[in-house]
Backbone as a printed PyTorch tensor [residue, N CA C, xyz], in Angstrom:
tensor([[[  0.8380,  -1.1720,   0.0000],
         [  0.0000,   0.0000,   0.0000],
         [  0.8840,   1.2360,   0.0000]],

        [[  0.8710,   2.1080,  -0.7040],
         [  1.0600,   3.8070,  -0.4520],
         [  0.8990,   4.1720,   0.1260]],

        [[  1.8460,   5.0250,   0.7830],
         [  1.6050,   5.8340,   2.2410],
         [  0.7500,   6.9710,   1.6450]],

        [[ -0.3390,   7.6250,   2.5140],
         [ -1.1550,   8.8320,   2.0440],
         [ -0.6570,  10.0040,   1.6850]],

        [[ -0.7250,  10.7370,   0.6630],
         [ -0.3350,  11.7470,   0.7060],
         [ -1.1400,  12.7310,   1.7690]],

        [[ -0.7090,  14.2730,   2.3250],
         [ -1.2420,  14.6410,   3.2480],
         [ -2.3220,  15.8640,   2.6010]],

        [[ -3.0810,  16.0430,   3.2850],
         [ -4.4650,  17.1590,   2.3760],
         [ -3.9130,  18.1760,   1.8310]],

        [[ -2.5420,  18.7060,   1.8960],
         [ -1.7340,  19.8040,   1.8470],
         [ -2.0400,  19.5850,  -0.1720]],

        [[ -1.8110,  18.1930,  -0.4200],
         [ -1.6760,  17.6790,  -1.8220],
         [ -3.3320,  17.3780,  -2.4720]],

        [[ -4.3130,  17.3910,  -1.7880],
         [ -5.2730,  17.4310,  -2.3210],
         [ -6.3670,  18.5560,  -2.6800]],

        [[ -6.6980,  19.1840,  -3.5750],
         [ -7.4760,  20.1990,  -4.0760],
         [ -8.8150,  20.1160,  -3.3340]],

        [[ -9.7320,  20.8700,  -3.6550],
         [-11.3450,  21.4840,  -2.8070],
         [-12.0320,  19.6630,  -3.5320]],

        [[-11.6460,  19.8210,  -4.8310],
         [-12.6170,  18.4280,  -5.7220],
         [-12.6500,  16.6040,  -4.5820]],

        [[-11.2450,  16.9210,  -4.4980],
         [-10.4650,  15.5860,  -3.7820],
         [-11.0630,  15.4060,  -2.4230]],

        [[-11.3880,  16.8200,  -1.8050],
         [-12.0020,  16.4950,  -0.5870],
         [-13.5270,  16.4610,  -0.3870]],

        [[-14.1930,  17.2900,  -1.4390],
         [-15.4820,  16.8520,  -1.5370],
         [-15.5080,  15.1560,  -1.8980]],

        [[-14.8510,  14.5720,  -2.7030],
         [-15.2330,  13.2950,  -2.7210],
         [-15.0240,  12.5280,  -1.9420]],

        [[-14.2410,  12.6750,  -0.8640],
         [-13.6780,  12.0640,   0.1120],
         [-15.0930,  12.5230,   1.1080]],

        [[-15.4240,  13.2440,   1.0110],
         [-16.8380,  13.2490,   2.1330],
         [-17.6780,  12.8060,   1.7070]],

        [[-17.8960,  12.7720,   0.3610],
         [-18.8600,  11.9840,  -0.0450],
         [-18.9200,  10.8700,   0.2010]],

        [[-17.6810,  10.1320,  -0.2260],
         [-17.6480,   8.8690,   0.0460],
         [-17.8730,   8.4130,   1.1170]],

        [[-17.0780,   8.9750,   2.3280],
         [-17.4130,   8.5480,   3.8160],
         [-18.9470,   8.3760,   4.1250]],

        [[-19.9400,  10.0480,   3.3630],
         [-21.0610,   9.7700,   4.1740],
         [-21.9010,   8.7540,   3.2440]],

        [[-21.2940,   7.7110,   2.2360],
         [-22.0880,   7.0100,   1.6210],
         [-21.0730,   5.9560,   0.2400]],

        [[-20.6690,   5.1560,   0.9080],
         [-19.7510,   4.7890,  -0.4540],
         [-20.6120,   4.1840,  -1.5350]],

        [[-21.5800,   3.4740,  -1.3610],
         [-21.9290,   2.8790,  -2.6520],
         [-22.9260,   4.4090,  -3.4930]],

        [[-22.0820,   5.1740,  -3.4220],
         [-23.1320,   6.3940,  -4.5650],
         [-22.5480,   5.9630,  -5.8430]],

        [[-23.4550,   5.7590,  -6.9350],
         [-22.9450,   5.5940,  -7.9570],
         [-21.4670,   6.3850,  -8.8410]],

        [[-20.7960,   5.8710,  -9.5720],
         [-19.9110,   7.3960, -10.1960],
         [-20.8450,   8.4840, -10.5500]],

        [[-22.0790,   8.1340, -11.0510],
         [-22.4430,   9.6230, -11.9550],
         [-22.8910,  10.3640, -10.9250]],

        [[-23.2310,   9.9580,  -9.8210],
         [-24.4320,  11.1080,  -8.8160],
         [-23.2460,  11.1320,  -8.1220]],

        [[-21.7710,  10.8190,  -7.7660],
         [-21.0330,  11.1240,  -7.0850],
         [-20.0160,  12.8080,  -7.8530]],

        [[-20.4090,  12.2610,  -9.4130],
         [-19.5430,  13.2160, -10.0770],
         [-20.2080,  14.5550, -10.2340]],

        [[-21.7560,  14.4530, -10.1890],
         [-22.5070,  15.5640, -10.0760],
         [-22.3200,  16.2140,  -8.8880]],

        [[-22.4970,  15.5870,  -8.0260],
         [-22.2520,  15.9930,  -6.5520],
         [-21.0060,  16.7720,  -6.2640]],

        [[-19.6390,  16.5400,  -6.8040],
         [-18.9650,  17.4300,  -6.4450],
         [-18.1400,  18.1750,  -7.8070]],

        [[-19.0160,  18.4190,  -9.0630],
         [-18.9530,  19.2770,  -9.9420],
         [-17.8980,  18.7580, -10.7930]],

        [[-17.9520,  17.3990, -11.5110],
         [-17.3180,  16.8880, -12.1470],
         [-17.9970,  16.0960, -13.7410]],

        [[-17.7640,  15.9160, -14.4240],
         [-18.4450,  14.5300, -15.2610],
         [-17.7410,  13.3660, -15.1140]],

        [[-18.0160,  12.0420, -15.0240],
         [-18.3540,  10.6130, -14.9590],
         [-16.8140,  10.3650, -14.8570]],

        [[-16.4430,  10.7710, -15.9530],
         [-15.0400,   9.9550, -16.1790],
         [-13.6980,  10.4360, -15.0100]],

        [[-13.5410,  11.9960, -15.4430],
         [-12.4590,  12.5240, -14.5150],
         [-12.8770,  11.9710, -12.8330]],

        [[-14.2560,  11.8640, -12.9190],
         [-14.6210,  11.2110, -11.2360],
         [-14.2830,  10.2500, -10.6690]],

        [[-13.9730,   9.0260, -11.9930],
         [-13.8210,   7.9360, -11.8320],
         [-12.1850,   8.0440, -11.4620]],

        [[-11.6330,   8.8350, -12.3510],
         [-10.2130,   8.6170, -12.2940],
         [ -9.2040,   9.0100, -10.9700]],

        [[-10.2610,  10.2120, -10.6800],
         [ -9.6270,  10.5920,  -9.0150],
         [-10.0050,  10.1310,  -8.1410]],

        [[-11.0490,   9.1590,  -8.5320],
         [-11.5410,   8.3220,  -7.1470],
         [-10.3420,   7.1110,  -7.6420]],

        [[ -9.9620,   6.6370,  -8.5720],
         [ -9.0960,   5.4130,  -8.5340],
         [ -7.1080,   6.1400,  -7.9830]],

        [[ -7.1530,   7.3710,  -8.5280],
         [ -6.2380,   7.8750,  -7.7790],
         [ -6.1590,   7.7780,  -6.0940]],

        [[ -7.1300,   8.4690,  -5.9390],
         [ -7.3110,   8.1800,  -4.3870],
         [ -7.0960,   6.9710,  -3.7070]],

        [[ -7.8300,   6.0670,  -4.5520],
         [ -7.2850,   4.7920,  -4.3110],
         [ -5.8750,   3.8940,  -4.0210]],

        [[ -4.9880,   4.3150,  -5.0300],
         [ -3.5780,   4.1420,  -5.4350],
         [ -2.8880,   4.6190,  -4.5900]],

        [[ -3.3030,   6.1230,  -4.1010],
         [ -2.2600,   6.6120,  -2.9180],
         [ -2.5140,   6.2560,  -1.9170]],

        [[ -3.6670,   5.6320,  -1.2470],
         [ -3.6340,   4.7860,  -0.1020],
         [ -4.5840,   6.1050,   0.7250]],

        [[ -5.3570,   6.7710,  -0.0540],
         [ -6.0570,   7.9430,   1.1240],
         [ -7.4070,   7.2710,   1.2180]],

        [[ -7.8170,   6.3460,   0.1150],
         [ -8.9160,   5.7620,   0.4800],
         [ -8.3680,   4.5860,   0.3650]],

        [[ -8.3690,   3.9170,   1.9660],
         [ -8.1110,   2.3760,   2.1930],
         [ -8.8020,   1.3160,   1.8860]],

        [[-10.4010,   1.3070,   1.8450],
         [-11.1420,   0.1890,   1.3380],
         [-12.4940,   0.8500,   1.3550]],

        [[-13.9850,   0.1150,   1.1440],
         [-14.9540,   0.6320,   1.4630],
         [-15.5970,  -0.7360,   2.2180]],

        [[-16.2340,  -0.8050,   3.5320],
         [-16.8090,  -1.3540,   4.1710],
         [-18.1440,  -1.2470,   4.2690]],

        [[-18.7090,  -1.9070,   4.8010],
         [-20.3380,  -1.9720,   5.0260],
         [-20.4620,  -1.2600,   6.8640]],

        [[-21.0190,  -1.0390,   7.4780],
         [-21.1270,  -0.8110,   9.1170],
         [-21.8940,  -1.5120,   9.6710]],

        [[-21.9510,  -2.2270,  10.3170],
         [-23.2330,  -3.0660,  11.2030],
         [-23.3100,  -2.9890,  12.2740]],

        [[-24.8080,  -2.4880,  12.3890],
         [-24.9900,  -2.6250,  13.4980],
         [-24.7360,  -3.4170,  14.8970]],

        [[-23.7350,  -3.1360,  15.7940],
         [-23.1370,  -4.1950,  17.0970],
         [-24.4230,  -4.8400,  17.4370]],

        [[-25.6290,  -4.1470,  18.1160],
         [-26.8600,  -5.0100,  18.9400],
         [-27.6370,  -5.8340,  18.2560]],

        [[-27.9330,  -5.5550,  16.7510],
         [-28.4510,  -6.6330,  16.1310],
         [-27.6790,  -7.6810,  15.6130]],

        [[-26.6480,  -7.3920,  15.5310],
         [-25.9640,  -9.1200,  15.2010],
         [-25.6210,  -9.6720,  16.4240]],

        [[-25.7790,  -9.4400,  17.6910],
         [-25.6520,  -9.6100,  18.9040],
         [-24.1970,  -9.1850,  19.8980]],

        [[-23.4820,  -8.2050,  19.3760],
         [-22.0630,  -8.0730,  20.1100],
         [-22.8970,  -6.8700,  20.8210]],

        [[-23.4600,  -6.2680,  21.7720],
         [-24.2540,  -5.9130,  22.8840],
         [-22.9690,  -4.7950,  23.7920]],

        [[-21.1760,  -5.5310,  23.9770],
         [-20.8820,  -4.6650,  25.0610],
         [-19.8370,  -4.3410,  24.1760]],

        [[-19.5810,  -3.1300,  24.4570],
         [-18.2360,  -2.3500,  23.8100],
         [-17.4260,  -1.9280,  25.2430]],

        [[-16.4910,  -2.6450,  25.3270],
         [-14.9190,  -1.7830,  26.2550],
         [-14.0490,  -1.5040,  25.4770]],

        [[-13.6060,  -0.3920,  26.1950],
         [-12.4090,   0.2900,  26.1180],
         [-10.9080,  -0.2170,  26.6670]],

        [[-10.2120,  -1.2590,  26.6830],
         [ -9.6700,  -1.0220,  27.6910],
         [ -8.0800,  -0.7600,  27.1910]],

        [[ -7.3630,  -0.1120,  28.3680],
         [ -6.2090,   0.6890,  28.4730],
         [ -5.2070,  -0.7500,  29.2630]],

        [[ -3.8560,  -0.7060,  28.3900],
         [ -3.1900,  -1.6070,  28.4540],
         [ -1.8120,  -1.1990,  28.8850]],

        [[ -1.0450,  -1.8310,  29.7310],
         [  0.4140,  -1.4760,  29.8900],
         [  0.5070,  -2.8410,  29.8550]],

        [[  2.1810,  -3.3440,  29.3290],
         [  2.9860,  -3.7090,  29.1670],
         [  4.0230,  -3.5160,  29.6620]],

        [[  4.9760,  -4.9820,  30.0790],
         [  6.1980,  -5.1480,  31.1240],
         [  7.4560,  -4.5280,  30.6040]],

        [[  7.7810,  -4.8260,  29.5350],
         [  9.1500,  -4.6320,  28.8860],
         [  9.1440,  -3.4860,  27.6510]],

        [[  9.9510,  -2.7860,  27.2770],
         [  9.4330,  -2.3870,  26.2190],
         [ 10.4300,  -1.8080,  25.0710]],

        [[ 10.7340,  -3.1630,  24.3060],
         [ 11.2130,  -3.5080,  23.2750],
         [ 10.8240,  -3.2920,  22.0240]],

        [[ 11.6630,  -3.0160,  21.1460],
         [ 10.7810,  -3.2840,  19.5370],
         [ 10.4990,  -4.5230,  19.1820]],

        [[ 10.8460,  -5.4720,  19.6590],
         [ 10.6850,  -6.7160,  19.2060],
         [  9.6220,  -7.4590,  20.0800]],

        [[  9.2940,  -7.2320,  21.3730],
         [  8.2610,  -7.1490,  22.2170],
         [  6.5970,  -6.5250,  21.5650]],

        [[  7.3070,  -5.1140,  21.4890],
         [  5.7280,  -4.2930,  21.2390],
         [  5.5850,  -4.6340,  19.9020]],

        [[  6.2610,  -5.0890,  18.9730],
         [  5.9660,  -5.3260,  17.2660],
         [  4.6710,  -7.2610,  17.7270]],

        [[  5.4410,  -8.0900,  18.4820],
         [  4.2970,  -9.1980,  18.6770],
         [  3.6600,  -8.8680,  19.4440]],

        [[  3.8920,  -7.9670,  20.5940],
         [  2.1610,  -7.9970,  21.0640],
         [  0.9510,  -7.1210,  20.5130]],

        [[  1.4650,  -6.2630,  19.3430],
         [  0.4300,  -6.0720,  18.7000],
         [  0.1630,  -7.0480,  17.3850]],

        [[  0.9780,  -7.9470,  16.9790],
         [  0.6090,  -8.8260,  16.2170],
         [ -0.5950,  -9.7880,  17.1050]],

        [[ -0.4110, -10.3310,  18.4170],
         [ -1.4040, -10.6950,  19.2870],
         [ -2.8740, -10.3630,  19.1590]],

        [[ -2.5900,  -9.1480,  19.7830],
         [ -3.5670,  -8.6100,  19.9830],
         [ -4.6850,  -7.9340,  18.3260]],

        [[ -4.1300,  -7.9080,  17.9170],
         [ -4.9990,  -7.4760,  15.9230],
         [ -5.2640,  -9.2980,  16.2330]],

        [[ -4.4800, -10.2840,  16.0890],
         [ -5.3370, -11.4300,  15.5920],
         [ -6.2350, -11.6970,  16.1480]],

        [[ -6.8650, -11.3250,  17.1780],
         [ -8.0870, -11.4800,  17.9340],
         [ -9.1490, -10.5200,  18.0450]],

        [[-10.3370, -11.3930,  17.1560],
         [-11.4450, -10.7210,  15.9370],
         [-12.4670,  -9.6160,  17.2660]],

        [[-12.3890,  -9.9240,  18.0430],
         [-12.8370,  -8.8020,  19.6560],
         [-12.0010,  -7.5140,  19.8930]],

        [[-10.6010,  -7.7070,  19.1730],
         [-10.4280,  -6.3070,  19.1050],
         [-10.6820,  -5.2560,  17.6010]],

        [[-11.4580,  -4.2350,  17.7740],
         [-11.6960,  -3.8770,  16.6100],
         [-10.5740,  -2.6240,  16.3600]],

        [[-10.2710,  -1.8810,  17.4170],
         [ -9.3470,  -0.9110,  17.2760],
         [ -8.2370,  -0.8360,  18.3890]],

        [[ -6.9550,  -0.7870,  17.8540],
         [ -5.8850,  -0.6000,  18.5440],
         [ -5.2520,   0.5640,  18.2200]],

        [[ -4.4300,   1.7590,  19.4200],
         [ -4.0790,   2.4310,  19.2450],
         [ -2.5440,   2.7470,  20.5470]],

        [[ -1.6870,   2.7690,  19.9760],
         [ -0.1610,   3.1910,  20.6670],
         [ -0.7100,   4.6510,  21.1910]],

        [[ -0.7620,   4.4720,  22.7330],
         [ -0.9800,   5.7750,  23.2140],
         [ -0.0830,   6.5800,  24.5140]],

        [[  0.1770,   7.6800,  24.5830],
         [  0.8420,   8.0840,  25.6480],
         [  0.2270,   8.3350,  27.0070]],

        [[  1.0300,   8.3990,  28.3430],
         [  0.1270,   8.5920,  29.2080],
         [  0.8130,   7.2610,  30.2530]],

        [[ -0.2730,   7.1220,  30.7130],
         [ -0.2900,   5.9360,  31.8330],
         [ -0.3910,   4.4580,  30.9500]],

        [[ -0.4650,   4.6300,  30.1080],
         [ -1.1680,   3.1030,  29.5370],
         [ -0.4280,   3.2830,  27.7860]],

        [[ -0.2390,   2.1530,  27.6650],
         [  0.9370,   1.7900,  26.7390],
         [ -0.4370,   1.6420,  25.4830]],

        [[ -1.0840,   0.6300,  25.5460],
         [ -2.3560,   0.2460,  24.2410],
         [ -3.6500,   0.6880,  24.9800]],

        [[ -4.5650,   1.3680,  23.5670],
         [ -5.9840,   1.8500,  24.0370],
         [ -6.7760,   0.5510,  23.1480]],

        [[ -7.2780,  -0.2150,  23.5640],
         [ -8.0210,  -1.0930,  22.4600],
         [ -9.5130,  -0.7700,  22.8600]],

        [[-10.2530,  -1.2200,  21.5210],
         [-11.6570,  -1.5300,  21.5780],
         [-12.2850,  -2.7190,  21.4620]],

        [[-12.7850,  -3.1630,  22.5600],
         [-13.5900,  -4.8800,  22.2350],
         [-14.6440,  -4.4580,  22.0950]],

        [[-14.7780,  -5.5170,  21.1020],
         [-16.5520,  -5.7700,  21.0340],
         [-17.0810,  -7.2700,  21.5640]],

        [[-17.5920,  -7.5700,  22.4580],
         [-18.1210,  -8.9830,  22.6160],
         [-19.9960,  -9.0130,  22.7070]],

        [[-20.0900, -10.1910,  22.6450],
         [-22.1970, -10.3620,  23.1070],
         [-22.0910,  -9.8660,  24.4870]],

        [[-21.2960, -10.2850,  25.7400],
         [-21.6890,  -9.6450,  26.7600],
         [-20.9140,  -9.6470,  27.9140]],

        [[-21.3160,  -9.1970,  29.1550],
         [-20.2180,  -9.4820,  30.2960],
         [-19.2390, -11.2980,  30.4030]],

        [[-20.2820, -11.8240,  30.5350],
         [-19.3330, -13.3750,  30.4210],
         [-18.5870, -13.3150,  29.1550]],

        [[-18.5330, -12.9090,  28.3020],
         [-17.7370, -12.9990,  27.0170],
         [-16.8590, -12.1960,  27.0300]],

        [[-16.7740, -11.0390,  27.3800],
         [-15.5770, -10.1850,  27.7970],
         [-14.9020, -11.0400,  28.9900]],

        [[-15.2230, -11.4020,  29.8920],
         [-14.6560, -12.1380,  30.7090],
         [-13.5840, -13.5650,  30.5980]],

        [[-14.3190, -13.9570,  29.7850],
         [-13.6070, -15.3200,  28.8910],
         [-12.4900, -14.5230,  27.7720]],

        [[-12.7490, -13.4150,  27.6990],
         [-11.8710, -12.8820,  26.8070],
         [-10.4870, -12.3330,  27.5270]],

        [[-10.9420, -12.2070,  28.2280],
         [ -9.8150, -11.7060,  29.1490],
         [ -8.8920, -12.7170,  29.7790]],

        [[ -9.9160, -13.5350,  30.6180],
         [ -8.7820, -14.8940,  31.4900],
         [ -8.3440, -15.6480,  30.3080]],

        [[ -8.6540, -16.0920,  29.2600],
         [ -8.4850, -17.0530,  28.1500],
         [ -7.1140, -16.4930,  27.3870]],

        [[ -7.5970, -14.8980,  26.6130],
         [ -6.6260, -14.6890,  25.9170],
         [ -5.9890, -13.1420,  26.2380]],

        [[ -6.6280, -12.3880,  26.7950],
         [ -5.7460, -11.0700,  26.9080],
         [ -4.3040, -11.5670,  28.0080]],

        [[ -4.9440, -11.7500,  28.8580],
         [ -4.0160, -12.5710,  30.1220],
         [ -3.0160, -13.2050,  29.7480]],

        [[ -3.2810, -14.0720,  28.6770],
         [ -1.7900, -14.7680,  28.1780],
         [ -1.0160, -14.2990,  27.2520]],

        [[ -1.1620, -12.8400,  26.9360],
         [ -0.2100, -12.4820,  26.6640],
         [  1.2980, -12.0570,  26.9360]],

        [[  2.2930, -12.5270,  26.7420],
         [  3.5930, -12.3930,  27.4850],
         [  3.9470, -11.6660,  28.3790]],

        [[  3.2890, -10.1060,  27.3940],
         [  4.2470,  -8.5320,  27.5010],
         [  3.1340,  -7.9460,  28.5140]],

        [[  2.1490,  -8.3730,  28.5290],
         [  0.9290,  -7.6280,  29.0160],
         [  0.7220,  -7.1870,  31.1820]],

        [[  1.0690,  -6.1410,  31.0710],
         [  1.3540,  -6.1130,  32.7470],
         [  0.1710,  -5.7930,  33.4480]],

        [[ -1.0270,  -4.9140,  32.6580],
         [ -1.7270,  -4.7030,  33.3230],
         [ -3.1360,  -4.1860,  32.4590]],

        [[ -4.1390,  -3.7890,  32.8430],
         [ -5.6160,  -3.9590,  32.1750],
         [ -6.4310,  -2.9270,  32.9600]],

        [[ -7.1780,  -2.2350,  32.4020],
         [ -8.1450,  -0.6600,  33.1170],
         [ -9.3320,  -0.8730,  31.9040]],

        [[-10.2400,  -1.2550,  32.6330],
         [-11.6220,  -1.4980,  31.5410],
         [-12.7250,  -0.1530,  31.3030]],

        [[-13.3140,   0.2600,  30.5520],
         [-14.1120,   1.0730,  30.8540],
         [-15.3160,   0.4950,  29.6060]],

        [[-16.7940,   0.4970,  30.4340],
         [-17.5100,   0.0530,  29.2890],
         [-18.5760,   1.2930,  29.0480]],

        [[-18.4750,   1.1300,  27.6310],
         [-19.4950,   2.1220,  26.7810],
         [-20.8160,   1.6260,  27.4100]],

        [[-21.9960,   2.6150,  27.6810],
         [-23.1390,   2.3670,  28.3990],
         [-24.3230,   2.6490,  27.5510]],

        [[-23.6600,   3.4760,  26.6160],
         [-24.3760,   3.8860,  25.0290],
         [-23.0770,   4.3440,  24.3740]],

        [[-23.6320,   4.2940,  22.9200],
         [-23.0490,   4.9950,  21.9560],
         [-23.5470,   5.4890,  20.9060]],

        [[-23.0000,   6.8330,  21.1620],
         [-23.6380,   7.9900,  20.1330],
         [-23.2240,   8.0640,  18.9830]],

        [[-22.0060,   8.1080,  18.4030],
         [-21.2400,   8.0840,  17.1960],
         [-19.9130,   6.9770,  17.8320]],

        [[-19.8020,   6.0210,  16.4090],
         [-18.5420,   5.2480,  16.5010],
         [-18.6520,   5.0810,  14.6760]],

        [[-17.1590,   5.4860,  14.0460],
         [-16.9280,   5.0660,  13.0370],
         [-17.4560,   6.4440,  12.2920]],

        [[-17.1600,   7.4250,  12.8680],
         [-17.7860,   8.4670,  11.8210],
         [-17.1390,   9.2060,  11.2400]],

        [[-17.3060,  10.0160,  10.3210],
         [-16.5660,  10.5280,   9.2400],
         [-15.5210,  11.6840,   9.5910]],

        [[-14.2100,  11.1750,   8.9230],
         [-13.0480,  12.2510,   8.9100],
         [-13.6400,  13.9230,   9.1250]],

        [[-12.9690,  14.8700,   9.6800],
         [-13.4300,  16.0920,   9.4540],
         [-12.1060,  16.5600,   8.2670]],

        [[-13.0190,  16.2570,   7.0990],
         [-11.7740,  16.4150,   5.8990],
         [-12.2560,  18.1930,   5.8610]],

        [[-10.9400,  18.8940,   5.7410],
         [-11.3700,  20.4000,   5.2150],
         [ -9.5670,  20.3930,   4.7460]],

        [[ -9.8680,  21.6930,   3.7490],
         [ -8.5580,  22.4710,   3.2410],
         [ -7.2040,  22.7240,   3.9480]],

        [[ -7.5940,  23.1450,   5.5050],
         [ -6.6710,  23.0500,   6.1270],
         [ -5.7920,  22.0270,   7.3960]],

        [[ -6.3350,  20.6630,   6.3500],
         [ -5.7800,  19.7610,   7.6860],
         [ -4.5830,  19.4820,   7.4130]]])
């Protein structure tokens, strides 16, 4: 993949489509090219540009967590014992292979990893934890916090001119 170029390199056109897309990827090319003052073809081509440089990574579907039944979202904040490159490179290989974490993030502060689980419910976070967070090598310590609602998750870049 291409590393992104930064908005500094993208024009007013590049970022209207980039919002477009976020607030709706399957818009067709033509109502996407109308939409941000283009015809069909050049639309197509800067959306496959976009593509190539790695600023648009994929397009996904969103589903709803409570109806397919994953019900609890934690947060939890992670430290780690040692802290190696060769350490922190597998325990985030660990931790991504396990389909309960949806987001990992290297953070500063008190706590080394911010992850996001998703499980069906308290016993399942629980089994998630003694089973497999726990056996991780590097892993020293665990601070849970659970979402009680959620208002926005997964929502759109604030793309503008001057980011």
């Amino acid at each position: 993949m291409t590393v992104p170029a930064n908005t500094a390199n993208f024009d007013a056109i590049d970022l209207k489509i980039l919002r477009e897309l976020q607030a709706d990827a399957r818009l067709p090319n033509n109502v996407l090219a109308e939409r941000v003052g283009l015809s069909p073809s050049p639309c197509s081509r800067r959306v496959k540009l976009l593509e190539e440089t790695g600023a648009i990574e994929g397009y996904r579907t969103i589903v709803n967590r409570s109806a397919v039944g994953l019900g609890l979202t934690v947060f939890a904040g992670i430290r780690v014992g040692r802290h190696s490159a060769e350490g922190k490179e597998n325990f985030i290989k660990m931790l991504l292979a396990m389909p309960e974490v949806i987001a990992c993030h290297l953070v500063s502060g008190d706590i080394d990893f911010l992850i996001e689980v998703v499980v069906r419910d308290m016993e399942t976070y629980e089994a998630t934890v003694l089973n497999r967070l726990l056996s991780l090598p590097e892993l020293r310590d665990i601070r849970t916090s659970f979402a009680m609602r959620t208002y926005r998750s997964s929502g759109p870049l604030p793309l503008s001119p001057s980011n």
